[in-house]
PyMOL commands that place a pseudoatom at each C-alpha (Angstrom):
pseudoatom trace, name=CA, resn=UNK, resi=1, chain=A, elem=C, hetatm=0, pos=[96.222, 133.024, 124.103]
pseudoatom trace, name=CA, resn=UNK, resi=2, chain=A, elem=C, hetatm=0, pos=[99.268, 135.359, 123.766]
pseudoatom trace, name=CA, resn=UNK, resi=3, chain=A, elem=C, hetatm=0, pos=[99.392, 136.972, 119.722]
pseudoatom trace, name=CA, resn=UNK, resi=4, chain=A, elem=C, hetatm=0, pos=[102.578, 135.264, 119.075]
pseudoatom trace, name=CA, resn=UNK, resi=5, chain=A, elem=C, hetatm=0, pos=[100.527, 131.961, 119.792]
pseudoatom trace, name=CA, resn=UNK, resi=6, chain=A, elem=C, hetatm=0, pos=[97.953, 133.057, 117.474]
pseudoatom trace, name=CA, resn=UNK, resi=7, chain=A, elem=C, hetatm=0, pos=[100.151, 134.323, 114.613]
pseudoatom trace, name=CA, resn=UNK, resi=8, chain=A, elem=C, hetatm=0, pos=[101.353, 130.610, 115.056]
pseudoatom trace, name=CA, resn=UNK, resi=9, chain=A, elem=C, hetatm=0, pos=[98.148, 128.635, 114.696]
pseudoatom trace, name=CA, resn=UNK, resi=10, chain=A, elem=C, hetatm=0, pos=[97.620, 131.310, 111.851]
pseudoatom trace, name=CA, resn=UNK, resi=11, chain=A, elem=C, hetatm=0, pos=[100.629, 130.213, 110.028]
pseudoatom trace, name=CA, resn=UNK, resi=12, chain=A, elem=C, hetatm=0, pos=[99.842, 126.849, 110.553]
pseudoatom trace, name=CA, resn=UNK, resi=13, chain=A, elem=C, hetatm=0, pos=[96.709, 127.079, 109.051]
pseudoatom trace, name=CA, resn=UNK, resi=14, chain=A, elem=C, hetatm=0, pos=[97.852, 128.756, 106.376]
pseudoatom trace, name=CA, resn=UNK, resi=15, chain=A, elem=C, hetatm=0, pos=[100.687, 126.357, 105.810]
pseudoatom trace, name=CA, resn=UNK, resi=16, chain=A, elem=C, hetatm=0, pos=[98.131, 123.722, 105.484]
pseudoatom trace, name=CA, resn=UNK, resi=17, chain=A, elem=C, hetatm=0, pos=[96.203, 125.032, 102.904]
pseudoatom trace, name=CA, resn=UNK, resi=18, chain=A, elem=C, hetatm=0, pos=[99.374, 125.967, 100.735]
pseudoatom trace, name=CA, resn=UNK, resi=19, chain=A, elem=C, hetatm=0, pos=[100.702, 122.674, 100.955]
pseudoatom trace, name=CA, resn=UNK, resi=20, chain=A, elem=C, hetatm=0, pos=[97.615, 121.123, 100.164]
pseudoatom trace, name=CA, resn=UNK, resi=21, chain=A, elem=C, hetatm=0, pos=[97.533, 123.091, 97.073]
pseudoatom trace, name=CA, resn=UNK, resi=22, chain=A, elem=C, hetatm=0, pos=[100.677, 121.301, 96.129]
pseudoatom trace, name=CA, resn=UNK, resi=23, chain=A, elem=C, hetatm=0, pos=[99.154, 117.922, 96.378]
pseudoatom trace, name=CA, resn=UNK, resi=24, chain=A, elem=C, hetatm=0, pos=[100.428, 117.102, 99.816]
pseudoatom trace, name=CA, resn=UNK, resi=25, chain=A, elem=C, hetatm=0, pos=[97.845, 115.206, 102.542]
pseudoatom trace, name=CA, resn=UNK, resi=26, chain=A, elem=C, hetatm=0, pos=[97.440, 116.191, 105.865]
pseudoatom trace, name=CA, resn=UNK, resi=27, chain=A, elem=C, hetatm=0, pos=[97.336, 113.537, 107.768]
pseudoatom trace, name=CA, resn=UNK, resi=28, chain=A, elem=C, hetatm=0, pos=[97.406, 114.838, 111.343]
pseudoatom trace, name=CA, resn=UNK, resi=29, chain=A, elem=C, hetatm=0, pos=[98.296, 118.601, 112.983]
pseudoatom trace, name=CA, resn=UNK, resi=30, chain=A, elem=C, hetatm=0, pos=[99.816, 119.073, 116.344]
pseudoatom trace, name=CA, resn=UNK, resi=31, chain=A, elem=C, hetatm=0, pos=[100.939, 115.902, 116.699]
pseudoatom trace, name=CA, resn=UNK, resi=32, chain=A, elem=C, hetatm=0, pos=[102.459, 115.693, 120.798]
pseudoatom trace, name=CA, resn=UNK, resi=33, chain=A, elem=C, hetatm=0, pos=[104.308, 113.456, 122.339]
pseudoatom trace, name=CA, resn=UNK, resi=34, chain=A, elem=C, hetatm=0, pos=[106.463, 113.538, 125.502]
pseudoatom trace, name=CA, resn=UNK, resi=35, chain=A, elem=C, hetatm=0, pos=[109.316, 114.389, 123.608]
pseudoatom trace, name=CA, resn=UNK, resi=36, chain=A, elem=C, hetatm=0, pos=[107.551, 117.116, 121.799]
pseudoatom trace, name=CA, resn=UNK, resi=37, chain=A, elem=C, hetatm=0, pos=[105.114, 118.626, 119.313]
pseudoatom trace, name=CA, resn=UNK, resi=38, chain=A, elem=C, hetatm=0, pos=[105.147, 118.239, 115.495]
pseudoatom trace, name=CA, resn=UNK, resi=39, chain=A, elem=C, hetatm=0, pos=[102.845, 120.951, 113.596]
pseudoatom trace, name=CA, resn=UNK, resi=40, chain=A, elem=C, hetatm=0, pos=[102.126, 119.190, 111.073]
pseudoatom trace, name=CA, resn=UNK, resi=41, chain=A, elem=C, hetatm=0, pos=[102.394, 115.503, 109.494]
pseudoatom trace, name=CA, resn=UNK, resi=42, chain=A, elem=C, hetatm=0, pos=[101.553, 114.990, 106.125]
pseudoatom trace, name=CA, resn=UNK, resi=43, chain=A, elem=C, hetatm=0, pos=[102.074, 112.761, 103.126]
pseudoatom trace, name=CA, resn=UNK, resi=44, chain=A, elem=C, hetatm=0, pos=[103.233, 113.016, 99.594]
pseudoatom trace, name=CA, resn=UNK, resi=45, chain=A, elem=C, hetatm=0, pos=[103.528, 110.242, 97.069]
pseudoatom trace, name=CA, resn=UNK, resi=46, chain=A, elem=C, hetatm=0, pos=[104.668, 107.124, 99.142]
pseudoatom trace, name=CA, resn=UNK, resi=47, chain=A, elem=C, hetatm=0, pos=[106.340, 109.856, 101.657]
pseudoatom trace, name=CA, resn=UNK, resi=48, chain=A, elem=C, hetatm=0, pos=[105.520, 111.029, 104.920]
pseudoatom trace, name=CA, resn=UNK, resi=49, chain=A, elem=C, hetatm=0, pos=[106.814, 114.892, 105.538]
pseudoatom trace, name=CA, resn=UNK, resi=50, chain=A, elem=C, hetatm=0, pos=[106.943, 115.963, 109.301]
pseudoatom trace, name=CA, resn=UNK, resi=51, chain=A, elem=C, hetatm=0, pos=[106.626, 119.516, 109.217]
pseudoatom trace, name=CA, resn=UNK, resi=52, chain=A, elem=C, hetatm=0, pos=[107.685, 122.797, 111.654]
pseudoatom trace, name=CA, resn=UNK, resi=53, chain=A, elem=C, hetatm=0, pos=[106.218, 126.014, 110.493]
pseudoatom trace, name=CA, resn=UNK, resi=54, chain=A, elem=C, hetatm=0, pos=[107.300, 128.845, 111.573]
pseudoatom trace, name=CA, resn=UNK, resi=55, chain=A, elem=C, hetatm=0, pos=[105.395, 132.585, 111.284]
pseudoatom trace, name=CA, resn=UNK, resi=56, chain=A, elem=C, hetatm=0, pos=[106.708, 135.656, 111.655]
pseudoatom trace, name=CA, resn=UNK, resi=57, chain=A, elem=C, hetatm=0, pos=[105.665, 139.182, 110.886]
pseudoatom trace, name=CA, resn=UNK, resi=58, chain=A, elem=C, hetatm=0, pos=[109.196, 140.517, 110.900]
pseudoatom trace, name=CA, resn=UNK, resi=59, chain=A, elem=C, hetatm=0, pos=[112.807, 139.355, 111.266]
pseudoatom trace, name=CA, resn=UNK, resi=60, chain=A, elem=C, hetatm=0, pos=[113.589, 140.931, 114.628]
pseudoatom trace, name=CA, resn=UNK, resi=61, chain=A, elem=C, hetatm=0, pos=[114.474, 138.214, 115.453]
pseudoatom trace, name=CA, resn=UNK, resi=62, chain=A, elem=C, hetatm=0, pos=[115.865, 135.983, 112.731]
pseudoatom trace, name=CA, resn=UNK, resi=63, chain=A, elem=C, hetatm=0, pos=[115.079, 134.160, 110.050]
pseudoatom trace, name=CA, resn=UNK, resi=64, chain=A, elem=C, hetatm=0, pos=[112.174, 131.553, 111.215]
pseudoatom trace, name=CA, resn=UNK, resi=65, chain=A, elem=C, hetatm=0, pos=[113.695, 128.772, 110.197]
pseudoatom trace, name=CA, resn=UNK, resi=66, chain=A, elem=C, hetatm=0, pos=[116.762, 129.871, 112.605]
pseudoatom trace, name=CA, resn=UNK, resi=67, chain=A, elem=C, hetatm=0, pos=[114.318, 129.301, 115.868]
pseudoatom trace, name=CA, resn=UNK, resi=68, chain=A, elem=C, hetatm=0, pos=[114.637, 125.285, 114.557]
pseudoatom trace, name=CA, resn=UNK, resi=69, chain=A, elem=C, hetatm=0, pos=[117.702, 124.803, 116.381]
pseudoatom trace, name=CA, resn=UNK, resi=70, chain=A, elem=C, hetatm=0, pos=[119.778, 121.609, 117.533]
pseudoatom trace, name=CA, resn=UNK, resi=71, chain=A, elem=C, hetatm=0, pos=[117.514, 120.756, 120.484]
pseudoatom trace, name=CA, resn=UNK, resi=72, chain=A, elem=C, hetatm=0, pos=[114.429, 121.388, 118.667]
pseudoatom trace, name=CA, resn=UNK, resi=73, chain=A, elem=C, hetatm=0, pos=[115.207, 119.044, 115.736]
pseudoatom trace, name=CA, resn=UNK, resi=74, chain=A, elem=C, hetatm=0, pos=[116.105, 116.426, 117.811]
pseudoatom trace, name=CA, resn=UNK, resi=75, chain=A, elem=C, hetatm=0, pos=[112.461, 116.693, 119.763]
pseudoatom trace, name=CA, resn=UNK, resi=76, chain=A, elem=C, hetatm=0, pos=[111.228, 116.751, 116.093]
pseudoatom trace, name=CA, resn=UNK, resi=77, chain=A, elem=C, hetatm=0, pos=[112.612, 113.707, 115.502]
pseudoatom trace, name=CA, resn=UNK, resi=78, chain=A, elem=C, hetatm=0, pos=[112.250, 111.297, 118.897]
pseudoatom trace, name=CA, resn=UNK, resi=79, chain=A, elem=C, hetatm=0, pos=[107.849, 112.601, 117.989]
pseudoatom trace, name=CA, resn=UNK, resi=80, chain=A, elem=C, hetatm=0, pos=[108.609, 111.330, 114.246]
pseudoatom trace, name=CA, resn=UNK, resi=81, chain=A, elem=C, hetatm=0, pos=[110.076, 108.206, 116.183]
pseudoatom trace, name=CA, resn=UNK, resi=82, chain=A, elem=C, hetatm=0, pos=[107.161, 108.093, 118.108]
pseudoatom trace, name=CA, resn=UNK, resi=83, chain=A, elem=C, hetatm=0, pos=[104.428, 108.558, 115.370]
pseudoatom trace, name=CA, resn=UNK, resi=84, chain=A, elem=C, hetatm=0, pos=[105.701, 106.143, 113.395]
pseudoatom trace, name=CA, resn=UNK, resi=85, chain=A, elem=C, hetatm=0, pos=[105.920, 103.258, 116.068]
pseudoatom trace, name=CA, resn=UNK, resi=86, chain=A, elem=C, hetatm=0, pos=[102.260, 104.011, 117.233]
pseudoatom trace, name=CA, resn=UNK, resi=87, chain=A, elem=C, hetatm=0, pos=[101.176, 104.031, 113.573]
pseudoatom trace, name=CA, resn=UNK, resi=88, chain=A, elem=C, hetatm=0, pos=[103.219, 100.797, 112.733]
pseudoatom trace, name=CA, resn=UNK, resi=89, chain=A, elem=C, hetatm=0, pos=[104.995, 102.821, 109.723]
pseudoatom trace, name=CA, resn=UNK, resi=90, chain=A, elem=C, hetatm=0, pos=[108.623, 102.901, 110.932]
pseudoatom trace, name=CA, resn=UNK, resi=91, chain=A, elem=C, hetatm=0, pos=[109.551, 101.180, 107.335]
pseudoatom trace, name=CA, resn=UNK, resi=92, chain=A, elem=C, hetatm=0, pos=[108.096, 104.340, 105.777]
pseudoatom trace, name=CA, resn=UNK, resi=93, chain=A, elem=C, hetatm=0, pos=[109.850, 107.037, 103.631]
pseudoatom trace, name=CA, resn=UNK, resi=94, chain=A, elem=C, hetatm=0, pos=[110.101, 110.259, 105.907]
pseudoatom trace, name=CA, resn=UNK, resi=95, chain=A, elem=C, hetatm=0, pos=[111.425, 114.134, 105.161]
pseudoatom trace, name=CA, resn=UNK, resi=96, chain=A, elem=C, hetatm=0, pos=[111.488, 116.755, 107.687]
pseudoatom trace, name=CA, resn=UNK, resi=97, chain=A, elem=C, hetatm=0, pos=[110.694, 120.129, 106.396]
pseudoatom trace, name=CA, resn=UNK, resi=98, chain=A, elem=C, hetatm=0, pos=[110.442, 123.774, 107.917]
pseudoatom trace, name=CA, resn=UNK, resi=99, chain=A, elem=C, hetatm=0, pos=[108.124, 125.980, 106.450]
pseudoatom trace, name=CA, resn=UNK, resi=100, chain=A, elem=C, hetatm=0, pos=[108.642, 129.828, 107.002]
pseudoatom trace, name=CA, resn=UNK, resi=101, chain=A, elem=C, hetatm=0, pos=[105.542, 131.454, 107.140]
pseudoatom trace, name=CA, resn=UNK, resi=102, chain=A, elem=C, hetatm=0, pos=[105.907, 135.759, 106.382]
pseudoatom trace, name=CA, resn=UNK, resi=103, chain=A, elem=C, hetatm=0, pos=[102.582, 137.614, 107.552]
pseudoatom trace, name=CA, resn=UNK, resi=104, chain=A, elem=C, hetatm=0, pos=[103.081, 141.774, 106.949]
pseudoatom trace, name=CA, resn=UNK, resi=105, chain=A, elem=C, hetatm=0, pos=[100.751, 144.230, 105.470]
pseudoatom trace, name=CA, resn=UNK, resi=106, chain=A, elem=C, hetatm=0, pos=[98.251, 141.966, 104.346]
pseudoatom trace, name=CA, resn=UNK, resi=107, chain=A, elem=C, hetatm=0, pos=[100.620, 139.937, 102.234]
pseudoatom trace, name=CA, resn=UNK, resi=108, chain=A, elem=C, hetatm=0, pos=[101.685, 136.114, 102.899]
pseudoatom trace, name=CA, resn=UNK, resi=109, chain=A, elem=C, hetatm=0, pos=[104.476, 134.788, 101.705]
pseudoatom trace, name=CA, resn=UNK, resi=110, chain=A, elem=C, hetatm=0, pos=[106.124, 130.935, 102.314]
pseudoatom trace, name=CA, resn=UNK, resi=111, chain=A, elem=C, hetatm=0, pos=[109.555, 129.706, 102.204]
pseudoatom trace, name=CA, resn=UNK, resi=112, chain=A, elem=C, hetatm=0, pos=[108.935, 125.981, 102.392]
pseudoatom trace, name=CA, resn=UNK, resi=113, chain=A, elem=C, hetatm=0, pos=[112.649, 124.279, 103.407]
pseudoatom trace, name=CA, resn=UNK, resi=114, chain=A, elem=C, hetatm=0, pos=[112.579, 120.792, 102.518]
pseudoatom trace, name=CA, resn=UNK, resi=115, chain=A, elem=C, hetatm=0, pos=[114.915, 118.325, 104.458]
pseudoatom trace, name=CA, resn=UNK, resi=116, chain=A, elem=C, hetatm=0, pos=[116.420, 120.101, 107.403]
pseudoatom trace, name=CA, resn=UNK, resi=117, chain=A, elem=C, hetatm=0, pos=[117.993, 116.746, 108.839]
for i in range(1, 117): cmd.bond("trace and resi %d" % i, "trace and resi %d" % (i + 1))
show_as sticks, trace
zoom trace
């Protein structure tokens, strides 16, 4: 496994834990589809929240959130489609959110972007 695919499943796992210190349920990570991969589905209140997380350890490159691009959301969304037809919830509340996920000298730090579409 390349260390950019590691710092990934790192920030996912540490997305999970800070969301479930908010209250939110995890109902299912690395969700894939053929259309694509959601990291992680989860559920608040009556809502379900399909989630992207993104880690970096610098911006180099960007912002995190700026790798969620046009053709990325829309794979985001035909898996949500997906998901919710296998799970017979397509009359469901949904949310798609972006968390950024900051990893440097020890420290951790989330931006947690709610909505993105």
């Amino acid at each position: 496994m390349s260390n950019s695919k590691q710092i990934g499943k790192i920030g996912e796992q540490l997305a999970c834990k800070y969301l479930e210190k908010l209250g939110y349920k995890i109902i299912q990570r690395n969700f894939y589809s053929r259309q694509g991969e959601i990291d992680i589905i989860a559920k608040q209140d009556k809502m379900i929240i399909f989630i992207e997380v993104k880690t970096r350890t610098n911006e180099q490159f960007g912002k995190p959130a700026e790798a969620v691009n046009r053709i990325k959301k829309k794979h985001i969304y035909q898996t949500a489609k997906y998901y919710l037809y296998n799970t017979k919830q397509e009359k469901k509340n949904i949310r798609f959110d972006v968390i950024e996920v900051y990893i440097k000298n020890g420290k951790i730090k989330f931006n947690h972007i709610k909505q993105i579409m």
